[in-house]
C-alpha positions as CSV (number, residue, x, y, z in Angstrom):
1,X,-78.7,-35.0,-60.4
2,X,-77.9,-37.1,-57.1
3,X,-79.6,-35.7,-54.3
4,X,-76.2,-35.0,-51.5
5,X,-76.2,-36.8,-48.2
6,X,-77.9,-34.7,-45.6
7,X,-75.4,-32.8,-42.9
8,X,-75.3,-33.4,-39.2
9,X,-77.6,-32.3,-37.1
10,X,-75.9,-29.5,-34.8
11,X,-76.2,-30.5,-31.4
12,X,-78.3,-27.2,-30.5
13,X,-82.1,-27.5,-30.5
14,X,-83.6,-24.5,-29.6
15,X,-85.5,-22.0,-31.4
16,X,-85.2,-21.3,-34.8
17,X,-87.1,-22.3,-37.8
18,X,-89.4,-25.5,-37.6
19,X,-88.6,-28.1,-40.0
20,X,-90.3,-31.1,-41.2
21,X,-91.3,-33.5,-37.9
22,X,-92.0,-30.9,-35.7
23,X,-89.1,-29.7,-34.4
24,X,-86.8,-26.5,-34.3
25,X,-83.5,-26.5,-34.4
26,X,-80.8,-23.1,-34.6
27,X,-78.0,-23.2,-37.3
28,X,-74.5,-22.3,-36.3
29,X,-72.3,-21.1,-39.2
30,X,-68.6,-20.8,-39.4
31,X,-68.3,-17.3,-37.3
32,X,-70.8,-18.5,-34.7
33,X,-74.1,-18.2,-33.1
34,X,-75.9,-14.5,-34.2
35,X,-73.7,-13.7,-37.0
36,X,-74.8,-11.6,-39.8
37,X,-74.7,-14.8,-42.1
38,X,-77.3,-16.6,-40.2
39,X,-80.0,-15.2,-42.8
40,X,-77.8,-16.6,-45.7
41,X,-77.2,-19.9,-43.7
42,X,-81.0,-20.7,-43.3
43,X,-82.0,-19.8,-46.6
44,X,-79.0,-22.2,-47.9
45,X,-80.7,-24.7,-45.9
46,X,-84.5,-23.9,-46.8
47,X,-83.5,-24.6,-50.0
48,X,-81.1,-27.5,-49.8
49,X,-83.3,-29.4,-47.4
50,X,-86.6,-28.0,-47.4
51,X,-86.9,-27.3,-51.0
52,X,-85.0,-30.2,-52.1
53,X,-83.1,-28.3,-54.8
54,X,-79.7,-30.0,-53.7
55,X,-76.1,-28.6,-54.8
56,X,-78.1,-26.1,-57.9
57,X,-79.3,-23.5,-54.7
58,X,-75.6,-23.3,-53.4
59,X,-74.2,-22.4,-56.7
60,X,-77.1,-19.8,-57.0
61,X,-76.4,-18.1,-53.7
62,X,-72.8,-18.0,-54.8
63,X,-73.6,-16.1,-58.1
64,X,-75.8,-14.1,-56.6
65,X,-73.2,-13.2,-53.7
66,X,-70.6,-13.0,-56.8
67,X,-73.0,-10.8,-58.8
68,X,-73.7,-8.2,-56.1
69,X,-69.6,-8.4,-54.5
70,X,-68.7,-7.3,-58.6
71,X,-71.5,-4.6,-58.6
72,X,-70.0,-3.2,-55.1
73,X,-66.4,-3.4,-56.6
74,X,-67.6,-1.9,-60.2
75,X,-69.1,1.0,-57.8
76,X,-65.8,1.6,-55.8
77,X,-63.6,1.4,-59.7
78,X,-66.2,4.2,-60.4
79,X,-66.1,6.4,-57.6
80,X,-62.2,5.9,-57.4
81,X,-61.9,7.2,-61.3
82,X,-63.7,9.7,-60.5
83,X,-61.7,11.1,-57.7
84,X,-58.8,10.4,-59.9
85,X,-60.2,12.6,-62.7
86,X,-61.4,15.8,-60.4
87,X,-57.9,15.5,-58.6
88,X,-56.1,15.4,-62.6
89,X,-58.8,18.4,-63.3
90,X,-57.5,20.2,-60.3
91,X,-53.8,20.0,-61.5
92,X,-54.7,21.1,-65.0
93,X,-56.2,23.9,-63.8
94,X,-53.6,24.8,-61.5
95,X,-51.0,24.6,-64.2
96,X,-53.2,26.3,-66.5
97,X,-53.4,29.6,-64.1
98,X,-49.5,29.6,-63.2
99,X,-48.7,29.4,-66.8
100,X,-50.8,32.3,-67.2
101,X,-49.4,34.5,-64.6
102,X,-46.5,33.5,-65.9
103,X,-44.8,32.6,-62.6
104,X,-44.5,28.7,-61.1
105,X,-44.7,29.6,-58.2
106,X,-47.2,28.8,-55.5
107,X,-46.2,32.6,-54.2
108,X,-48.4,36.1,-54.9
109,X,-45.4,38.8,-56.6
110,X,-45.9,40.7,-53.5
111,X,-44.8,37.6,-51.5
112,X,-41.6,37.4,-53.7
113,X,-40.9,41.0,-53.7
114,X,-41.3,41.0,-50.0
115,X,-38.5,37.7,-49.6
116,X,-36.0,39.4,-52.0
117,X,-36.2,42.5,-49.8
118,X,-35.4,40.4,-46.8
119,X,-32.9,38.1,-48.7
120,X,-31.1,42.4,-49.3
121,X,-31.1,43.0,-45.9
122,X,-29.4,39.9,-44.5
123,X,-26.8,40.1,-47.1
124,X,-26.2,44.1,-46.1
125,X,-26.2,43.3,-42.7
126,X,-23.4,40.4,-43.1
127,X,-21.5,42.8,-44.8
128,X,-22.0,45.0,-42.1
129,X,-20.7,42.6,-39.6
130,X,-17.6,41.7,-41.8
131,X,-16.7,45.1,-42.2
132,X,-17.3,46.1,-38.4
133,X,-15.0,42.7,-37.5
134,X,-12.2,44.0,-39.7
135,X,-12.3,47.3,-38.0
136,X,-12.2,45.8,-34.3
137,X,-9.3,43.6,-35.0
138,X,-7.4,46.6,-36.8
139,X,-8.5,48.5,-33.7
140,X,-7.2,45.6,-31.2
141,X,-3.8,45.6,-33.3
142,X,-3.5,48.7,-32.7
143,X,-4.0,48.8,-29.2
144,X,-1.7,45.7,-28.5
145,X,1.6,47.7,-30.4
146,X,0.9,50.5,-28.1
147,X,0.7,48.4,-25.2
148,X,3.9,46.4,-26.1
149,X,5.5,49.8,-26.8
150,X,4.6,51.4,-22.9
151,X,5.7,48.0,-21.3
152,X,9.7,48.1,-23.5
153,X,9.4,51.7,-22.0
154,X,9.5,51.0,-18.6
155,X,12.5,49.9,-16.1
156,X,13.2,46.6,-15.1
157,X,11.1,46.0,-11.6
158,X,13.2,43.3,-10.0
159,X,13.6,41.5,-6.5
160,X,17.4,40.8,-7.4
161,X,20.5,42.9,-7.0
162,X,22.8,43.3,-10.0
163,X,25.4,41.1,-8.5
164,X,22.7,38.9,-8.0
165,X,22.4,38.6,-11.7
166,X,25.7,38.6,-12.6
167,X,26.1,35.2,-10.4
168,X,23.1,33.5,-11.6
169,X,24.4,34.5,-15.5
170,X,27.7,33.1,-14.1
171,X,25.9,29.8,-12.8
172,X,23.6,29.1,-15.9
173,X,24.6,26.5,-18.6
174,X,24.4,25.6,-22.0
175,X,21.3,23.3,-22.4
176,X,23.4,21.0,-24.4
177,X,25.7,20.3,-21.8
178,X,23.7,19.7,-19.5
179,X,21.7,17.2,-21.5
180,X,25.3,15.7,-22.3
181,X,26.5,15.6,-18.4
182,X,22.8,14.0,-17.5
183,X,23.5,11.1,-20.5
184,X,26.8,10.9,-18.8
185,X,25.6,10.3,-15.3
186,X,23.1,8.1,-16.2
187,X,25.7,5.4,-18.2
188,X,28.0,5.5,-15.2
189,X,25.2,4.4,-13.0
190,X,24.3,1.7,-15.4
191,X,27.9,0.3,-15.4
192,X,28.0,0.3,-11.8
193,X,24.6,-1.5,-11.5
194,X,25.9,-4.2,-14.1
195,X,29.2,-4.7,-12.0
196,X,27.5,-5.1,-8.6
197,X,24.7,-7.6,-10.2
198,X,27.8,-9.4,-11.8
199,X,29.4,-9.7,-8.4
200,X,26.7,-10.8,-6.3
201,X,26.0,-13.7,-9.1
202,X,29.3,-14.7,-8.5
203,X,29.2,-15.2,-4.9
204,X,26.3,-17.1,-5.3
205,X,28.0,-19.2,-7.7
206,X,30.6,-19.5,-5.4
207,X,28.1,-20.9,-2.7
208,X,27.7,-24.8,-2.4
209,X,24.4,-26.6,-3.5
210,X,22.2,-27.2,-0.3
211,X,18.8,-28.9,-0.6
212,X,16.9,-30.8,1.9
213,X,16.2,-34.0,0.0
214,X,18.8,-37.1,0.3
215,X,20.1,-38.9,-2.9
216,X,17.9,-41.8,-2.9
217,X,14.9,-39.0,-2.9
218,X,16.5,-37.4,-5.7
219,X,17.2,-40.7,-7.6
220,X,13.8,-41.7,-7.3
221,X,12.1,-38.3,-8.6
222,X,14.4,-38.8,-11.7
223,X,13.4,-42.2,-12.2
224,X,9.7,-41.0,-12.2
225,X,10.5,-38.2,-14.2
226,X,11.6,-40.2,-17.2
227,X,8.1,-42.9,-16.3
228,X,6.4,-40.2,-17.1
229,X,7.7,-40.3,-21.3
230,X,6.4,-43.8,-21.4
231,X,3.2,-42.9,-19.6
232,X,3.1,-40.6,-21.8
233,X,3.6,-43.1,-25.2
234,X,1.4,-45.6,-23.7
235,X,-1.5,-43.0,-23.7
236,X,-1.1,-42.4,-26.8
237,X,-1.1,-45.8,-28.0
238,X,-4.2,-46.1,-26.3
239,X,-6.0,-43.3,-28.1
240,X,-4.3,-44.5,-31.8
241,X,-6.2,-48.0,-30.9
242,X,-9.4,-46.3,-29.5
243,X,-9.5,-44.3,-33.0
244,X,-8.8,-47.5,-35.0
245,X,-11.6,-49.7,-32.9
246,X,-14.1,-46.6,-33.5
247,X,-13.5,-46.6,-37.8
248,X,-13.8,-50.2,-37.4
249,X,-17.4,-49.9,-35.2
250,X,-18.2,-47.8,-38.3
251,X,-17.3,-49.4,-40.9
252,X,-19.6,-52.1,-39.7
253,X,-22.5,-50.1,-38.7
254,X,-22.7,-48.9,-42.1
255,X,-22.2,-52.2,-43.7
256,X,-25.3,-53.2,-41.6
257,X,-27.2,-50.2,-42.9
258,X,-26.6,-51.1,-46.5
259,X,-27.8,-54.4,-45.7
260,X,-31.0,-52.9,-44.4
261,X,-34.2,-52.9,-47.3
262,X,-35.4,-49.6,-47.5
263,X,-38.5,-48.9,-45.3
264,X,-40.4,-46.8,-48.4
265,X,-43.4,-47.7,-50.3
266,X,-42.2,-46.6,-53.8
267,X,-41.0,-48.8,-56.1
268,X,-37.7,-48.9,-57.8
269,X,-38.6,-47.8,-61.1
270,X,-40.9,-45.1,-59.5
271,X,-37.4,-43.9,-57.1
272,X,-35.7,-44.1,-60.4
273,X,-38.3,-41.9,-62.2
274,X,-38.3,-39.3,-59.1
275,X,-34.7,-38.9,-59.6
276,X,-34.9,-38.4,-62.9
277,X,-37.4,-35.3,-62.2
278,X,-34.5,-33.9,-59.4
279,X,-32.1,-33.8,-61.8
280,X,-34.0,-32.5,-64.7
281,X,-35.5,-29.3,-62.1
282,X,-32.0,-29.1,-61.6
283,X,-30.8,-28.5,-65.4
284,X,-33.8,-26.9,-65.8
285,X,-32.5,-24.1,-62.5
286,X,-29.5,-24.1,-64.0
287,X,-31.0,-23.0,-67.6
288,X,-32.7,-20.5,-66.4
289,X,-30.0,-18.6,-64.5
290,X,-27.5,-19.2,-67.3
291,X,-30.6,-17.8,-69.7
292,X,-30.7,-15.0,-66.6
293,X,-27.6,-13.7,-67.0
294,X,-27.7,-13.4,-70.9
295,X,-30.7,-11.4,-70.6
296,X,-28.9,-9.6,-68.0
297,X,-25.9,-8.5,-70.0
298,X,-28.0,-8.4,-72.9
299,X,-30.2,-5.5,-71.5
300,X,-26.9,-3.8,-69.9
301,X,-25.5,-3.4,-73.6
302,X,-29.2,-1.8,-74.9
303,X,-29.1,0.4,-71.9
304,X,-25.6,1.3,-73.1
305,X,-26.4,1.9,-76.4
306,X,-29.7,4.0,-75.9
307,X,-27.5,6.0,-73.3
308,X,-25.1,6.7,-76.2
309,X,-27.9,7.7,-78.4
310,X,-29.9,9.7,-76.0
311,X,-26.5,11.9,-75.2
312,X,-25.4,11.9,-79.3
313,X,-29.5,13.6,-80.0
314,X,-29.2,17.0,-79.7
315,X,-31.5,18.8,-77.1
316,X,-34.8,19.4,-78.4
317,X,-37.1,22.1,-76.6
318,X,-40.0,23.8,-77.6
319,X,-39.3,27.3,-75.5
320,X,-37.1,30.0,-77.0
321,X,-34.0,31.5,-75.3
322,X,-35.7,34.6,-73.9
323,X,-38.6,32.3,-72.2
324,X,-36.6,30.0,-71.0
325,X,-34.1,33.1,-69.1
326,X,-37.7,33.9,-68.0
327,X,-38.8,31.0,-66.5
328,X,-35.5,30.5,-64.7
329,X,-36.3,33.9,-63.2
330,X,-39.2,33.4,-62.3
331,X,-38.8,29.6,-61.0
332,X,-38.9,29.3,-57.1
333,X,-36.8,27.7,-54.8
334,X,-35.7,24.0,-55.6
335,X,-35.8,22.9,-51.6
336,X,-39.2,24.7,-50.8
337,X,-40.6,22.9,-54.5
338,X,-38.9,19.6,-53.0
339,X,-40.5,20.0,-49.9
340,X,-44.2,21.1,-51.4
341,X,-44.3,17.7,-53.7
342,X,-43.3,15.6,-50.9
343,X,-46.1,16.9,-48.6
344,X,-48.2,16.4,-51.1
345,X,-47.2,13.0,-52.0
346,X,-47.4,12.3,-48.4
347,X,-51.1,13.3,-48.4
348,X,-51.8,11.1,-51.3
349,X,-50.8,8.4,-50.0
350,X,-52.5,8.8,-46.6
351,X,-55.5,9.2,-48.3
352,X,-54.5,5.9,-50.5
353,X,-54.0,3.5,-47.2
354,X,-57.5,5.3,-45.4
355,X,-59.1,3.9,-49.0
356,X,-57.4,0.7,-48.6
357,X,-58.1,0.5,-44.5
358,X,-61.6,1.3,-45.6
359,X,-62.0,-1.0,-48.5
360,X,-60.8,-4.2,-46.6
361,X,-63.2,-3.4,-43.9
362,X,-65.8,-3.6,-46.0
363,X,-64.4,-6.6,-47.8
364,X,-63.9,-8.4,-44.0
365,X,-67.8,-7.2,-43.1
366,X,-68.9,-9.4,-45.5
367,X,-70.6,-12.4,-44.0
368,X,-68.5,-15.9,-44.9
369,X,-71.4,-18.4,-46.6
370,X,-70.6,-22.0,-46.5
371,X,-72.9,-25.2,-45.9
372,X,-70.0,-27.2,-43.8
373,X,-70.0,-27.6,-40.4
374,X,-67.1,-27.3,-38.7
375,X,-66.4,-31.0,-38.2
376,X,-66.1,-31.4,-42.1
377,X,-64.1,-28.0,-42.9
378,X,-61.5,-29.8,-39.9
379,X,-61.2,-33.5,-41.8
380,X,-60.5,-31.5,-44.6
381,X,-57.6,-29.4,-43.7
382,X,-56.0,-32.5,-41.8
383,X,-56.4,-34.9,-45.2
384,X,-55.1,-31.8,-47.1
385,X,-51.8,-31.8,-44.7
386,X,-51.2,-35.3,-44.9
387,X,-51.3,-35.0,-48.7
388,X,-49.1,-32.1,-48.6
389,X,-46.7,-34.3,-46.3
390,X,-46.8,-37.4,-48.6
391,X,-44.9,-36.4,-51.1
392,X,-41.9,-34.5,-49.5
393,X,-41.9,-37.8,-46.8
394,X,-41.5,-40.0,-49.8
395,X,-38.8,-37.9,-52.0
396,X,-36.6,-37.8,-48.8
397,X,-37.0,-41.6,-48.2
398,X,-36.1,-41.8,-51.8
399,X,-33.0,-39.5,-51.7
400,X,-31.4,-41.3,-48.4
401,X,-28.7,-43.1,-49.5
402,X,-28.7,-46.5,-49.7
């Protein structure tokens, strides 16, 4: 095997192991000076350089690094199956007890006795309250016709005399003639508002023109007046000869851009087999959503159908009539079940993101191992941008049209 070409040297010289000619040097990995890899690091280089086993004692390190990362993760598989299995126990057990008491409830029969009692009273005390409404508005009836009756009772307790009265009587109206006399007033008013605004129109009519501006003033605004159509058409000449002198500016700008030999460094049969590739990814797209939506309406009719067949089987269950009536009596309440399995579910998967938060801690605590220094991982990410840049700079030089 060919021995590698040496690294480098770091440009930091103190401390650290000595190495062959007398001098010590410290390594620097990836994350730094007095990270926890610097054990790692120097025994990658022991054996690299010291040793001369070349490229062999990398790969080692990495299988051993590989071999002790899957024992860690075969450890956390086996803890975490665990954990699921007691919780699974748990349930079973739970399930097995409630479906001996014969009750589903989380809830002792004292507790439940103790709810129905209160659930009694509220219902006796809204009946309570109904029935003392009805009698307090059947009371307040009563006591408003008694009132009404004591005030028809009484004499009339006014300021006025009789003949007062009697001229006031006299005086009122019908309310539709006075609406009537009001429509009335308001037309004659409008007549006479149109016949005065007539009149004064035709006096001013009447009145001869005055202005202040002589007739060769006048003459002269008119004969600017009409300039100001031909101004008017010779603009827009103008603009209809601008517009034609611009399409003809482009036309000829393009022209010279055809003329132009493309500025790309693939060939014309290698454009022509690029194209070829477009337009087969694009039959290709196109396949695939046509074959899309078959599947689509294909899996909509066998959703249909089992649909059908599901509601056609007739209900299967393995409880009699008289336990099922008793498990309906003694199930609990929907909301408070509802609410008990989303707290738990809520729980679970608390405990799910601490595992996760706790797992990729420990996966981020593990020391990066590479024998790069950082000058070499950087020409390596810039030659792996150009070459991701390459070929999307050379399919758009070859899709610009010509």
């Amino acid at each position: 095997m060919e021995e590698p070409a040496p690294l480098p040297q770091p440009a930091a010289r103190v401390g650290g192991p000595a190495v062959p000619g007398g001098s010590s040097l410290t390594w620097r990995s990836s994350a730094g000076s007095g990270a926890r890899n610097a054990e790692a690091v120097l025994k990658l280089h022991r054996l690299r350089f010291v040793e001369r086993r070349g490229h062999d004692a990398g790969l080692e390190l990495i299988e051993e690094r590989r071999k002790h990362n899957c024992q860690a993760d075969l450890e956390l598989q086996r803890e975490h199956a665990a954990k699921v299995r007691s919780l699974k126990e748990a349930g079973d057990e739970r399930l097995k007890s409630l479906n001996s008491t014969g009750s589903f409830s989380h809830r002792s029969k004292e507790e439940r006795a103790r709810e129905e009692e209160a659930r009694r009273e509220h219902l006796e005390a809204r009946d309570e309250g109904a029935q003392r409404f009805q009698q307090l508005a059947s009371t307040h009836r009563e006591e408003l016709a008694a009132m009404t009756a004591r005030v028809s009772t009484r004499p009339d307790m006014s300021t006025r005399t009789r003949e007062d009265l009697r001229a006031l009587e006299a005086k009122r109206t019908d309310p539709e003639e006075a609406e009537a006399a009001t429509k009335k007033r308001h037309r004659e008013k409008v007549e006479r508002h149109l016949e005065e605004h007539r009149a004064m129109s035709a006096r001013v009519a009447a009145l001869p023109r005055t202005t202040f501006r002589n007739r060769a003033r006048r003459e002269e605004i008119e004969e600017r007046r009409l300039d100001l159509g031909e101004a008017a058409e010779k603009h827009a000449q103008r603009v209809q000869e601008r517009a034609r002198w611009f399409e003809q500016e482009a036309e000829a700008m393009m022209s010279r851009v055809a003329a132009t030999p493309h500025a790309t460094f693939w060939t014309k049969e290698e454009r022509a087999a690029l194209e070829e590739v477009r337009q087969e990814t694009e039959a290709s797209i196109a396949m695939r959503k046509q074959r899309a939506q078959e599947f689509s309406a294909a899996h909509a009719q066998d959703l249909s159908a089992m649909r059908e067949r599901v509601q056609a089987t007739p209900r299967a269950t393995f409880w009699t009539k008289e336990e099922r009536q008793q498990i309906e009596e003694l199930r609990g309440d929907p909301d408070e079940l509802r609410a008990r399995a989303e707290q738990q579910a809520r729980e679970r998967a608390e405990a799910y993101r601490q595992d996760k938060k706790e797992m990729a801690a420990r996966v981020a605590a593990i020391p990066k191992s590479t024998f790069l220094d950082p000058e070499h991982h950087a020409r390596r990410r810039h030659a792996e941008a150009l070459r991701l840049r390459q070929p999307q700079a050379s399919v758009a030089a070859a899709r610009k049209p010509r």
